[in-house]
mmCIF file of the N, C-alpha and C atoms, coordinates in Angstrom:
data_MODEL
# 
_entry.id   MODEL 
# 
loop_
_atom_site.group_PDB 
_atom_site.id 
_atom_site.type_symbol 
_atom_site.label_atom_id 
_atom_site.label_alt_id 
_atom_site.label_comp_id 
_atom_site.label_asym_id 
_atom_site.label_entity_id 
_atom_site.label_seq_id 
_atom_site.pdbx_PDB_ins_code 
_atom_site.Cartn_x 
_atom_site.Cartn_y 
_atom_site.Cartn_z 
_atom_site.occupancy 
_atom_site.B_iso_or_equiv 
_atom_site.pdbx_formal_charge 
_atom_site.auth_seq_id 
_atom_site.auth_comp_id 
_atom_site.auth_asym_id 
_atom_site.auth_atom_id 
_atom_site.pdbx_PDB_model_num 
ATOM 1   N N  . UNK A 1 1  ? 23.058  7.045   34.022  1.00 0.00 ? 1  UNK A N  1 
ATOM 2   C CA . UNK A 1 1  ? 22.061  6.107   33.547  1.00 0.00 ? 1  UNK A CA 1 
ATOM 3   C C  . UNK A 1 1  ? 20.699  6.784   33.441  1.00 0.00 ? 1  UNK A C  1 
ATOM 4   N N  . UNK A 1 2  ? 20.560  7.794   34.349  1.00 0.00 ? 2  UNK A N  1 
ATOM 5   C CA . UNK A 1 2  ? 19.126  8.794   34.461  1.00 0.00 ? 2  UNK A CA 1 
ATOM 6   C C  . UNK A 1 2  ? 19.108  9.329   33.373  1.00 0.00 ? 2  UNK A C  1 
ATOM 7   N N  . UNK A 1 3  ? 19.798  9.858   32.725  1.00 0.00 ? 3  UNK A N  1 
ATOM 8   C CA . UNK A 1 3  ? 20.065  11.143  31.590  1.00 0.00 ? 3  UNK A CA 1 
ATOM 9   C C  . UNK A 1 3  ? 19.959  10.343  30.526  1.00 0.00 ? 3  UNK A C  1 
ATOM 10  N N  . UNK A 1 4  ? 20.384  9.141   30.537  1.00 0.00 ? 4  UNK A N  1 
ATOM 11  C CA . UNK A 1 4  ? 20.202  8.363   28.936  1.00 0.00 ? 4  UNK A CA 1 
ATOM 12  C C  . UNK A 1 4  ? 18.839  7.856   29.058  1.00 0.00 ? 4  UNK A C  1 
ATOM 13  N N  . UNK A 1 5  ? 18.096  7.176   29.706  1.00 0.00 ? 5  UNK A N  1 
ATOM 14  C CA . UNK A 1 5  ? 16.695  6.973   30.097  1.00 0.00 ? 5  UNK A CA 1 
ATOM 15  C C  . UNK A 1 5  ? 16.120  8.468   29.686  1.00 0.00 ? 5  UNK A C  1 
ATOM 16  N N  . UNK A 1 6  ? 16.534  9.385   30.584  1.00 0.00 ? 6  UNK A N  1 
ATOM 17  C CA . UNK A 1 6  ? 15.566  10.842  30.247  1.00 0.00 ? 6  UNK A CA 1 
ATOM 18  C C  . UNK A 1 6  ? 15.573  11.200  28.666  1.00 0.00 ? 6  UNK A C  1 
ATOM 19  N N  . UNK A 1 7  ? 16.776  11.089  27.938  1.00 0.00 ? 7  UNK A N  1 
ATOM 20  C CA . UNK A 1 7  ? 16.728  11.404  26.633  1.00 0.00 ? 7  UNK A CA 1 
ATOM 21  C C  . UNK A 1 7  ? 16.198  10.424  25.288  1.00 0.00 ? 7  UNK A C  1 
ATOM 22  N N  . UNK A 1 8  ? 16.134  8.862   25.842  1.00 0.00 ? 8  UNK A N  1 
ATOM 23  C CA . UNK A 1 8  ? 16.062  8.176   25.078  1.00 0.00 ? 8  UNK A CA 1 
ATOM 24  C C  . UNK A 1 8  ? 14.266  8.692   25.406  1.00 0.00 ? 8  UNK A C  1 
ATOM 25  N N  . UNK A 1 9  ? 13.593  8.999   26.206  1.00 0.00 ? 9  UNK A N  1 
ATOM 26  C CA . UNK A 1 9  ? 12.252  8.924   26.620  1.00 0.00 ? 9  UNK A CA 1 
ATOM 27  C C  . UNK A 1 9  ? 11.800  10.586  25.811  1.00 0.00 ? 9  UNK A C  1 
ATOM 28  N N  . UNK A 1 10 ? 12.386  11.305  25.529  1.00 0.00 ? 10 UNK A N  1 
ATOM 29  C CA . UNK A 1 10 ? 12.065  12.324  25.401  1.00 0.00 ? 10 UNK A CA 1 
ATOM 30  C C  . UNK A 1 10 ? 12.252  12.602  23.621  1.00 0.00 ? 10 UNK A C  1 
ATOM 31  N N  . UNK A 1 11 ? 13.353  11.271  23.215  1.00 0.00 ? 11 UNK A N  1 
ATOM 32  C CA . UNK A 1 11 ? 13.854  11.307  21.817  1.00 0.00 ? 11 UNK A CA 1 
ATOM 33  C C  . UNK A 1 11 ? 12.237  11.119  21.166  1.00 0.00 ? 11 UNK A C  1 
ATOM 34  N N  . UNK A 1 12 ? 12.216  9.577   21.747  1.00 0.00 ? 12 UNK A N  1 
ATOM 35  C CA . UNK A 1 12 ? 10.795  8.611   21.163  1.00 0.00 ? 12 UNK A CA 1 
ATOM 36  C C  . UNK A 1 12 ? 9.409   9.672   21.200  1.00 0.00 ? 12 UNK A C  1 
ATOM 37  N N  . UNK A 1 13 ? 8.886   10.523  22.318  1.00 0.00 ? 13 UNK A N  1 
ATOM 38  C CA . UNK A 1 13 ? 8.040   11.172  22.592  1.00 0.00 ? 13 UNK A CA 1 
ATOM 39  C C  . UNK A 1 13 ? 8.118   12.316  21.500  1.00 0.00 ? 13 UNK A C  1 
ATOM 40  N N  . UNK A 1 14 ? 8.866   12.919  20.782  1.00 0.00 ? 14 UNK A N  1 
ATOM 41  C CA . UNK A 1 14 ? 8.875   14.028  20.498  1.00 0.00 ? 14 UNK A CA 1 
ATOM 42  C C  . UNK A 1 14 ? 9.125   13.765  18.970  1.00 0.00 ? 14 UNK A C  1 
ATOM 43  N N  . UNK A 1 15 ? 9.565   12.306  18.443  1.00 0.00 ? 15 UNK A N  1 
ATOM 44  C CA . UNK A 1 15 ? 9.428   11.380  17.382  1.00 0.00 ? 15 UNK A CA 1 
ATOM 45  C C  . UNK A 1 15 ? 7.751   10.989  16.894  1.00 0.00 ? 15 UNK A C  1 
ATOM 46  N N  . UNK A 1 16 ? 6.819   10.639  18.266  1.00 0.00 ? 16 UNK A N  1 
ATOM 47  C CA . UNK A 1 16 ? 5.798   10.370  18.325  1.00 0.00 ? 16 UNK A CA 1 
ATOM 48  C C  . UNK A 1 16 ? 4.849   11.286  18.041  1.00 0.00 ? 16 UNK A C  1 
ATOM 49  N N  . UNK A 1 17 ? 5.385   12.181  18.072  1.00 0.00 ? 17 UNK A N  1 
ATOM 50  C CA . UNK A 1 17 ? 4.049   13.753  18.410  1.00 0.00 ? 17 UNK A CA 1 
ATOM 51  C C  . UNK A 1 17 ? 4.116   13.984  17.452  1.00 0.00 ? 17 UNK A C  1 
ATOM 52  N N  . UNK A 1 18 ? 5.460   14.032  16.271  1.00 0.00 ? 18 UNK A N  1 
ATOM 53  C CA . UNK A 1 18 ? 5.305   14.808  15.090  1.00 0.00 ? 18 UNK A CA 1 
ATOM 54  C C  . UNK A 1 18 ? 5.170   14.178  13.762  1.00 0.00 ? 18 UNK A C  1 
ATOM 55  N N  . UNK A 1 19 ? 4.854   12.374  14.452  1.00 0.00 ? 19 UNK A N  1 
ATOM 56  C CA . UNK A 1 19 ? 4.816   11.333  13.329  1.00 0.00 ? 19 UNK A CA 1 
ATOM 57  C C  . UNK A 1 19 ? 3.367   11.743  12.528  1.00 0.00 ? 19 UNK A C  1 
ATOM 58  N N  . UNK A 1 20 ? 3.710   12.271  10.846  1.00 0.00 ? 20 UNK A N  1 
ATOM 59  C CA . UNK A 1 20 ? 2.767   12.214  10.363  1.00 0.00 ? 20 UNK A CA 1 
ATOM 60  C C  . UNK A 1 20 ? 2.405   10.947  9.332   1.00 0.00 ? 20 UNK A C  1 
ATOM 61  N N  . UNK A 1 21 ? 1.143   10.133  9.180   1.00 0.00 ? 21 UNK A N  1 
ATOM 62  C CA . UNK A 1 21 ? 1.272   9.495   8.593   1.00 0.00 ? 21 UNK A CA 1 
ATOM 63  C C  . UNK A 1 21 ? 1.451   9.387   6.695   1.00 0.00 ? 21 UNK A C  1 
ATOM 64  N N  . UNK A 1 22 ? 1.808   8.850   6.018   1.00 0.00 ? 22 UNK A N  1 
ATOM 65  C CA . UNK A 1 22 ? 1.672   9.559   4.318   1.00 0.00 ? 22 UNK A CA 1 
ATOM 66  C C  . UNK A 1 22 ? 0.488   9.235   3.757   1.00 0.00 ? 22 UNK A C  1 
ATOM 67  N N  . UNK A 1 23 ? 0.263   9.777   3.388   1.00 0.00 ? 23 UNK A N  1 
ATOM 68  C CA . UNK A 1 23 ? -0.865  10.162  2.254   1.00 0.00 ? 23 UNK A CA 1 
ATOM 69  C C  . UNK A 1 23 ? -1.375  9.486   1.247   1.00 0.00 ? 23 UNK A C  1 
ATOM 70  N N  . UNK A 1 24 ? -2.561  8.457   1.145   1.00 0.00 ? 24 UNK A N  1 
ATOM 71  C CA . UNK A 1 24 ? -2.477  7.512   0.116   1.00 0.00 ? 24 UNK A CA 1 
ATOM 72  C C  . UNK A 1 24 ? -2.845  8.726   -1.041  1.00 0.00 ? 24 UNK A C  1 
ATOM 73  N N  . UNK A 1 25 ? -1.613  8.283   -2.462  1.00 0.00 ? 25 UNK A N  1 
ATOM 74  C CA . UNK A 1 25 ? -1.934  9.511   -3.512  1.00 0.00 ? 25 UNK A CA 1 
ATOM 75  C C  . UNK A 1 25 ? -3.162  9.221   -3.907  1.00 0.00 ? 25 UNK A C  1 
ATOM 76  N N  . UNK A 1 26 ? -3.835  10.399  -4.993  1.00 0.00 ? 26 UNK A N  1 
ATOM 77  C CA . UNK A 1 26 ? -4.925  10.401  -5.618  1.00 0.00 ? 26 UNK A CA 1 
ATOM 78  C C  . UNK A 1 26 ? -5.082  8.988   -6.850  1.00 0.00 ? 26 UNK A C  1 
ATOM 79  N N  . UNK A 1 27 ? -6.182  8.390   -6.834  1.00 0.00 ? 27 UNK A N  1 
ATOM 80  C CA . UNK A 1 27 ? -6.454  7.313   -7.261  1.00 0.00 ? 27 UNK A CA 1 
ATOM 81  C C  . UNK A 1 27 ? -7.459  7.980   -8.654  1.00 0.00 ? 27 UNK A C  1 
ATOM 82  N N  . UNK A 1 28 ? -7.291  7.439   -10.031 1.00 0.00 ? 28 UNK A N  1 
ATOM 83  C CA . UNK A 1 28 ? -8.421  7.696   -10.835 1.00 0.00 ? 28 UNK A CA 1 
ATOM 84  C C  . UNK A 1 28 ? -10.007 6.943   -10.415 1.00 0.00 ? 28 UNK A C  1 
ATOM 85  N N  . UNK A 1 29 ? -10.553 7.650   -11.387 1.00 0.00 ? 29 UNK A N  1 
ATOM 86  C CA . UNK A 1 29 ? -11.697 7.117   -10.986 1.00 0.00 ? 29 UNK A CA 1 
ATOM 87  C C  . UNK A 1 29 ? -12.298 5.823   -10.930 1.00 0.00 ? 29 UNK A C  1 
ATOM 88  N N  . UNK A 1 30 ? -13.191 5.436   -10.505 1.00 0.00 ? 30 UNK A N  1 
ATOM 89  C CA . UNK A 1 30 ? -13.282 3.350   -10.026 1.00 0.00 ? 30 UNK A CA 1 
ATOM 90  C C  . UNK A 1 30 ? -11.897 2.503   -9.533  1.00 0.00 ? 30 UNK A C  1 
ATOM 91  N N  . UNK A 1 31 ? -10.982 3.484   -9.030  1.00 0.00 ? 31 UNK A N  1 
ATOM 92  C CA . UNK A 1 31 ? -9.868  2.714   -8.442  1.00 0.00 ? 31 UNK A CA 1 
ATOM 93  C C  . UNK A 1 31 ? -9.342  3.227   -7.071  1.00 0.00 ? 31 UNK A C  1 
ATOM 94  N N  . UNK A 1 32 ? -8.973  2.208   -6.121  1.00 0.00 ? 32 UNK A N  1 
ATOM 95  C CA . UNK A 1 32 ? -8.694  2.266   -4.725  1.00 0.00 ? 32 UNK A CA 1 
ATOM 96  C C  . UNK A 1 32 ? -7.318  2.475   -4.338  1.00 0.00 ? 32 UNK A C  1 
ATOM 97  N N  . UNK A 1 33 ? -6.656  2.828   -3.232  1.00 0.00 ? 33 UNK A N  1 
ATOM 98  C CA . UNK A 1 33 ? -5.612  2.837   -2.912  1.00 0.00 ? 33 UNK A CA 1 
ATOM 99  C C  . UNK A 1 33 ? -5.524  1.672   -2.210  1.00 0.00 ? 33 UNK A C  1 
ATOM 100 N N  . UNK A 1 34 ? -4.199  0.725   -2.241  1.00 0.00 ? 34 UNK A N  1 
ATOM 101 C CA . UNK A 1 34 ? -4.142  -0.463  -1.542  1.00 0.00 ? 34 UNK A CA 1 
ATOM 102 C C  . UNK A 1 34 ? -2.360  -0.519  -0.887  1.00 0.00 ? 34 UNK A C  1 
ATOM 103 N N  . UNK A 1 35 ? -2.440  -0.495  0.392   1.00 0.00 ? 35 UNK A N  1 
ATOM 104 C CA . UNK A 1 35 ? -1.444  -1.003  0.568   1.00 0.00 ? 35 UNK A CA 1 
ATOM 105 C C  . UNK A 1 35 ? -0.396  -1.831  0.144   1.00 0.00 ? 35 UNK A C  1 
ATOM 106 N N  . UNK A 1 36 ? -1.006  -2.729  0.141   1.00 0.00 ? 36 UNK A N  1 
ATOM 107 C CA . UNK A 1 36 ? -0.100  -4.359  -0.148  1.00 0.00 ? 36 UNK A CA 1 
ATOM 108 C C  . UNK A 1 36 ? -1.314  -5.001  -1.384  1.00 0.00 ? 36 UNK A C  1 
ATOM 109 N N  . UNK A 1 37 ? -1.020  -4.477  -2.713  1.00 0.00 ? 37 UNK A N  1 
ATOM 110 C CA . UNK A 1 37 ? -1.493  -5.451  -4.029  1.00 0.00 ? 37 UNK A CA 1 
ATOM 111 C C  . UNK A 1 37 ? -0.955  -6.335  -4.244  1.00 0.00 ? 37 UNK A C  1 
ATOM 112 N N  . UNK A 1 38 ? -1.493  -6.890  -4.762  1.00 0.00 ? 38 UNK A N  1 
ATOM 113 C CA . UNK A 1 38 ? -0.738  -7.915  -5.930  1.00 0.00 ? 38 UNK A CA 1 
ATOM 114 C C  . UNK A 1 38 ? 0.170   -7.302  -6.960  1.00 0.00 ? 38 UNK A C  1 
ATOM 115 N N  . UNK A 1 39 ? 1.144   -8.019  -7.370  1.00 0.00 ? 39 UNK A N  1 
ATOM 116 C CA . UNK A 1 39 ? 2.250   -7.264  -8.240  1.00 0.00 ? 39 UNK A CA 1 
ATOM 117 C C  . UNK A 1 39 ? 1.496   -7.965  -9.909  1.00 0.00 ? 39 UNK A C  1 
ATOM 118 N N  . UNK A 1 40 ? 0.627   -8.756  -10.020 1.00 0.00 ? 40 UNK A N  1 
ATOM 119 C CA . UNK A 1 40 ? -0.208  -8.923  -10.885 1.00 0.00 ? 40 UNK A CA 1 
ATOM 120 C C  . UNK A 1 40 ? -1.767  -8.263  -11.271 1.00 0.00 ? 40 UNK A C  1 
ATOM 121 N N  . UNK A 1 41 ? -1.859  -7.441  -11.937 1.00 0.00 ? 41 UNK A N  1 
ATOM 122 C CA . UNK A 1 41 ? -3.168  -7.134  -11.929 1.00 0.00 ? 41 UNK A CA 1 
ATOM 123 C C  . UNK A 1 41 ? -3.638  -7.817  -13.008 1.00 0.00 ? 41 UNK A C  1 
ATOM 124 N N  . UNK A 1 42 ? -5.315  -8.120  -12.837 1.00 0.00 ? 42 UNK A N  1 
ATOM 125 C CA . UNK A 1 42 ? -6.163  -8.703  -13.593 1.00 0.00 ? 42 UNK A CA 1 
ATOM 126 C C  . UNK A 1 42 ? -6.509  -7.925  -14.830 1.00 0.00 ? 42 UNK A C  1 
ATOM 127 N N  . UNK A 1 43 ? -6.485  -8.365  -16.431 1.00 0.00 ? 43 UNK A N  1 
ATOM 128 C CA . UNK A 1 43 ? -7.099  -7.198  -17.175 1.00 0.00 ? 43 UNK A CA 1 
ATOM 129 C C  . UNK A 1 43 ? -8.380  -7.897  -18.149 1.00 0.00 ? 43 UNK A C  1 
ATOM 130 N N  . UNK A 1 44 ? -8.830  -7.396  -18.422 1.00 0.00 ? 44 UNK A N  1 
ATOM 131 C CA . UNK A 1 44 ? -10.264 -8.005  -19.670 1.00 0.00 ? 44 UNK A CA 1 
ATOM 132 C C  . UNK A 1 44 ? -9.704  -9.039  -20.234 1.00 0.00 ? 44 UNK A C  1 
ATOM 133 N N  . UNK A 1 45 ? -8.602  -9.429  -20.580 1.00 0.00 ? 45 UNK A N  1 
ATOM 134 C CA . UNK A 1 45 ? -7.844  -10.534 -21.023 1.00 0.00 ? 45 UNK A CA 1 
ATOM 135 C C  . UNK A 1 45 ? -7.597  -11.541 -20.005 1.00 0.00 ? 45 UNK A C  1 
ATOM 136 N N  . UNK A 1 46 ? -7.882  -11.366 -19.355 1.00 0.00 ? 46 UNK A N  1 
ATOM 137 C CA . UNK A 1 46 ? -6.921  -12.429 -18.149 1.00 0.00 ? 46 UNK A CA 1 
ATOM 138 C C  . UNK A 1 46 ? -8.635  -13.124 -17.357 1.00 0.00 ? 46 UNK A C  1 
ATOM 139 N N  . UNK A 1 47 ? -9.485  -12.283 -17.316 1.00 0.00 ? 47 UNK A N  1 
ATOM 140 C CA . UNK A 1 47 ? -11.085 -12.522 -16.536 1.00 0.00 ? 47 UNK A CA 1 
ATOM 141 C C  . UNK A 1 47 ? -10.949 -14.056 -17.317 1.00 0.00 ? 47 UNK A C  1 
ATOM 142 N N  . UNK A 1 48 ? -11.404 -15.096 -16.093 1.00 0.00 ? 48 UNK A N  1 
ATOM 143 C CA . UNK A 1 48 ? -12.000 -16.209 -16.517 1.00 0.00 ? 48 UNK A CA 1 
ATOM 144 C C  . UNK A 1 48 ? -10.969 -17.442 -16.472 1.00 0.00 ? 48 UNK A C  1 
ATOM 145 N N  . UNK A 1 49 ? -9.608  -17.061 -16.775 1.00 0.00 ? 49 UNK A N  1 
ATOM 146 C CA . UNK A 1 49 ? -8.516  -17.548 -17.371 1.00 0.00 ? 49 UNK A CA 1 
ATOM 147 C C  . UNK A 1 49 ? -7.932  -18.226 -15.461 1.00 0.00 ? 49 UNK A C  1 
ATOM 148 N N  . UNK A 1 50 ? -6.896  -19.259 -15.941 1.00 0.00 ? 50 UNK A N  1 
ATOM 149 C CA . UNK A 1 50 ? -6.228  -20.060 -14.845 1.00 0.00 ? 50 UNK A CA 1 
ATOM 150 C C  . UNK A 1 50 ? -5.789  -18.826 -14.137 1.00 0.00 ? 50 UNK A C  1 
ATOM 151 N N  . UNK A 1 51 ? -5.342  -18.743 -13.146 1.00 0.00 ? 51 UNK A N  1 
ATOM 152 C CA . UNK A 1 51 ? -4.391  -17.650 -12.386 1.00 0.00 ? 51 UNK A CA 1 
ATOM 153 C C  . UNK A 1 51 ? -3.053  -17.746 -12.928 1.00 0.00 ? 51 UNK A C  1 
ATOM 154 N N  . UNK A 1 52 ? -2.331  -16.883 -13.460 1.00 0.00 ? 52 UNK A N  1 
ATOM 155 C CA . UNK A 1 52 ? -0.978  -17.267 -14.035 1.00 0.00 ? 52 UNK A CA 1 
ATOM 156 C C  . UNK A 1 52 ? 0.278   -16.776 -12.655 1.00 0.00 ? 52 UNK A C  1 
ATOM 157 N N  . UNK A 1 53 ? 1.088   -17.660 -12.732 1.00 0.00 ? 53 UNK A N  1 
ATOM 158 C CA . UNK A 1 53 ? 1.880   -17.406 -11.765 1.00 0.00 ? 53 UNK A CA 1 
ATOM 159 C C  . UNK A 1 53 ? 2.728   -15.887 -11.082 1.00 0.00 ? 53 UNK A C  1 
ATOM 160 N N  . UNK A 1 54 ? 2.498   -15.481 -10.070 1.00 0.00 ? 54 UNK A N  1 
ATOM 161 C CA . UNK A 1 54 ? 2.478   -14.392 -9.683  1.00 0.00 ? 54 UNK A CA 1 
ATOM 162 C C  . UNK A 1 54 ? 3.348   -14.477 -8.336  1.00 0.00 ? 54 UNK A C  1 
ATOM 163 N N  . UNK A 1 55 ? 4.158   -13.585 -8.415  1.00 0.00 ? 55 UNK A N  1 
ATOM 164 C CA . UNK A 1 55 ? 5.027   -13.395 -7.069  1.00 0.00 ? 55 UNK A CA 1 
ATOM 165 C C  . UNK A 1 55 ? 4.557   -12.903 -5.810  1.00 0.00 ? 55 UNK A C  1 
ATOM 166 N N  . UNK A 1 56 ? 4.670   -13.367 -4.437  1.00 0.00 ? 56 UNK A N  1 
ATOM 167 C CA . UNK A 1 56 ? 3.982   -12.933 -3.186  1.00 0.00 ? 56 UNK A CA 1 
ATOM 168 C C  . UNK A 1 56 ? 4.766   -11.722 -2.693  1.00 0.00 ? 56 UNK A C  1 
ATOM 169 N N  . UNK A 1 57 ? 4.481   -10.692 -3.280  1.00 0.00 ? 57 UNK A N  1 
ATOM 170 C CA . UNK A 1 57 ? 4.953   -9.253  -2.459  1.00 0.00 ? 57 UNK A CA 1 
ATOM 171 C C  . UNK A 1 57 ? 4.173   -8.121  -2.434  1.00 0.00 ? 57 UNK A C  1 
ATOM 172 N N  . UNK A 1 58 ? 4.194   -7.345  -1.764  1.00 0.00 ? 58 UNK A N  1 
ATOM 173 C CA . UNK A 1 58 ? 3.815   -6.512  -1.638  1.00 0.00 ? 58 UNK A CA 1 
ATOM 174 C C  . UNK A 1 58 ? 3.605   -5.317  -2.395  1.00 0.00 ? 58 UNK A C  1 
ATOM 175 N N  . UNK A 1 59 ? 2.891   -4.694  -3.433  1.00 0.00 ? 59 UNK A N  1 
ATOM 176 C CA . UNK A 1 59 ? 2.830   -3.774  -4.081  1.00 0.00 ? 59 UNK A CA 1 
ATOM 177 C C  . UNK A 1 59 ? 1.511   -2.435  -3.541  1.00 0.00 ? 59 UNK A C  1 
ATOM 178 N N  . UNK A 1 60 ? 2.124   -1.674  -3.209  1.00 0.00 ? 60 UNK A N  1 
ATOM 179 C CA . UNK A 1 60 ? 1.299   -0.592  -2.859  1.00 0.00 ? 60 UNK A CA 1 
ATOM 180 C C  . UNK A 1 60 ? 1.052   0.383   -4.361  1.00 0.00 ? 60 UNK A C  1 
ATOM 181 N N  . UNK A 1 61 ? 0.001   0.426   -4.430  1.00 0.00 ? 61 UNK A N  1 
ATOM 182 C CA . UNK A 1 61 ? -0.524  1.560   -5.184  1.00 0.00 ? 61 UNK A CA 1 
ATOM 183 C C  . UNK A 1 61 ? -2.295  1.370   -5.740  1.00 0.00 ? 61 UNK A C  1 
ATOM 184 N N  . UNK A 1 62 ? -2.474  2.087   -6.848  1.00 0.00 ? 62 UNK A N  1 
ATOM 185 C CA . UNK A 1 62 ? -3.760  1.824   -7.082  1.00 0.00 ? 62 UNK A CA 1 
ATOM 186 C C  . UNK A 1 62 ? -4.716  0.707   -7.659  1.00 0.00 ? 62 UNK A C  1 
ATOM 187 N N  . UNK A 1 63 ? -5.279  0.262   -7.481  1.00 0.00 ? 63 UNK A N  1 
ATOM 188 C CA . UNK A 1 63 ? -5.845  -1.423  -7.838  1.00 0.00 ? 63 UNK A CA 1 
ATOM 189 C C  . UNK A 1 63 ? -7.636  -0.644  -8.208  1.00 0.00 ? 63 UNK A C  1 
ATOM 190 N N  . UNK A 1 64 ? -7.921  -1.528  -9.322  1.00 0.00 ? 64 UNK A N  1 
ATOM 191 C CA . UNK A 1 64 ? -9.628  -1.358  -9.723  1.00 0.00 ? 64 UNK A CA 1 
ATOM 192 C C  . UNK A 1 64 ? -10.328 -1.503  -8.862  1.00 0.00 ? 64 UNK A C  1 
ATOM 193 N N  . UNK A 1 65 ? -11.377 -1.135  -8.658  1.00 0.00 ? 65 UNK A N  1 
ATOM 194 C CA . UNK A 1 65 ? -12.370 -1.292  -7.229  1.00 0.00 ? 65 UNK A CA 1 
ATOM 195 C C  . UNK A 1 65 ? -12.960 -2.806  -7.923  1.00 0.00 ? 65 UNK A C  1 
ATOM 196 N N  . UNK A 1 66 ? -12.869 -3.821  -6.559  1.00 0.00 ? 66 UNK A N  1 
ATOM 197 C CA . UNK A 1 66 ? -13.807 -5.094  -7.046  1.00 0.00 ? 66 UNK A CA 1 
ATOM 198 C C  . UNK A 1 66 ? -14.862 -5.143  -7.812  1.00 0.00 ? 66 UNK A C  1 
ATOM 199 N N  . UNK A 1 67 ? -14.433 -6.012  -8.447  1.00 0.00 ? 67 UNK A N  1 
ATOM 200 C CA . UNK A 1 67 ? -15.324 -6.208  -9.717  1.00 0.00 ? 67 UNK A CA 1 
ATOM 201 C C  . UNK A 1 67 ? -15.034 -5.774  -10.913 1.00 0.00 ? 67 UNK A C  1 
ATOM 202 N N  . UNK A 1 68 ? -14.181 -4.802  -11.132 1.00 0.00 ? 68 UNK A N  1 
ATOM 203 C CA . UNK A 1 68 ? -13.689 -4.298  -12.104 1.00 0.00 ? 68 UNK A CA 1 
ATOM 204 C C  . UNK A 1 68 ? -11.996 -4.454  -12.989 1.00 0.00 ? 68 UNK A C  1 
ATOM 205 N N  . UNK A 1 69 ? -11.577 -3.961  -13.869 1.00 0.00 ? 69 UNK A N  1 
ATOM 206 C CA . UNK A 1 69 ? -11.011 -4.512  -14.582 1.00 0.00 ? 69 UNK A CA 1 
ATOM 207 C C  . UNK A 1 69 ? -9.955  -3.768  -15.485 1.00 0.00 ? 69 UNK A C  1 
ATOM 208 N N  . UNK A 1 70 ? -8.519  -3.979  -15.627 1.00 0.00 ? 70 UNK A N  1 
ATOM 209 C CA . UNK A 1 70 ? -8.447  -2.924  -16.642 1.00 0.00 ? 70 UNK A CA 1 
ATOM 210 C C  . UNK A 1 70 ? -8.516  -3.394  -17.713 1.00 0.00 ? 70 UNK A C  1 
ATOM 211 N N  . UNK A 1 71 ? -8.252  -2.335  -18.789 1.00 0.00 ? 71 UNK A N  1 
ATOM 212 C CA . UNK A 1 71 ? -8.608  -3.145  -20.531 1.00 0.00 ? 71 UNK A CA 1 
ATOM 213 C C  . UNK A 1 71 ? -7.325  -3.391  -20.568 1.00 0.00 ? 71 UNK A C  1 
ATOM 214 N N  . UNK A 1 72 ? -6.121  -3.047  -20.184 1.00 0.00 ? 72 UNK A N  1 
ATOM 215 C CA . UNK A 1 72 ? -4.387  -3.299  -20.588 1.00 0.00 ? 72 UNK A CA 1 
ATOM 216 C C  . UNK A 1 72 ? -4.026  -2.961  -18.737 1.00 0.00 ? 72 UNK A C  1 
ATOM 217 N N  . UNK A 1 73 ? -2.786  -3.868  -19.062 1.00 0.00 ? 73 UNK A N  1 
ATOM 218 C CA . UNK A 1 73 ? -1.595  -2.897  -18.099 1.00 0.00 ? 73 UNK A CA 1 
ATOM 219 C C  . UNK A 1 73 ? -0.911  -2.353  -18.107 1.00 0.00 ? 73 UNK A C  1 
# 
C-alpha cells in the first residue's frame, strides 16, 4: 500500500514540474487571444442589428479587440 502511495505521489509531482502551459498563438493586429469566444463573431454588417441566435460554447481563438469589428467572416 506504501509503494502505490509512493508512486502515485511521485507520478503527479513529476507530471507537475514539467507541466508546460500552451501558448496563446500569434494574433493579427487589433485582435486578442480569447479562451472561450463566442462561436459568433460580430462583423460591420451585423453592428446595431438584433443579436441573431448563437450557440453557448466555447470557442478559443482570436476575437477583435473591443470595440472593433470585422468587415466579413
Amino acid at each position: 500500500m506504501k509503494i502505490t502511495l509512493l508512486l502515485t505521489t511521485l507520478i503527479v509531482s513529476a507530471t507537475a514540474a514539467t507541466y508546460k502551459p500552451v501558448s496563446a498563438p500569434p494574433c493579427k493586429e487589433y485582435e486578442v487571444y480569447e479562451e472561450c469566444g463566442s462561436a459568433c463573431h460580430p462583423t460591420c454588417e451585423t453592428v446595431g442589428e438584433e443579436p441573431t441566435v448563437c450557440t453557448l460554447q466555447c470557442v478559443s481563438g482570436c476575437y477583435c479587440q473591443e470595440g472593433l469589428f470585422r468587415t466579413a467572416v
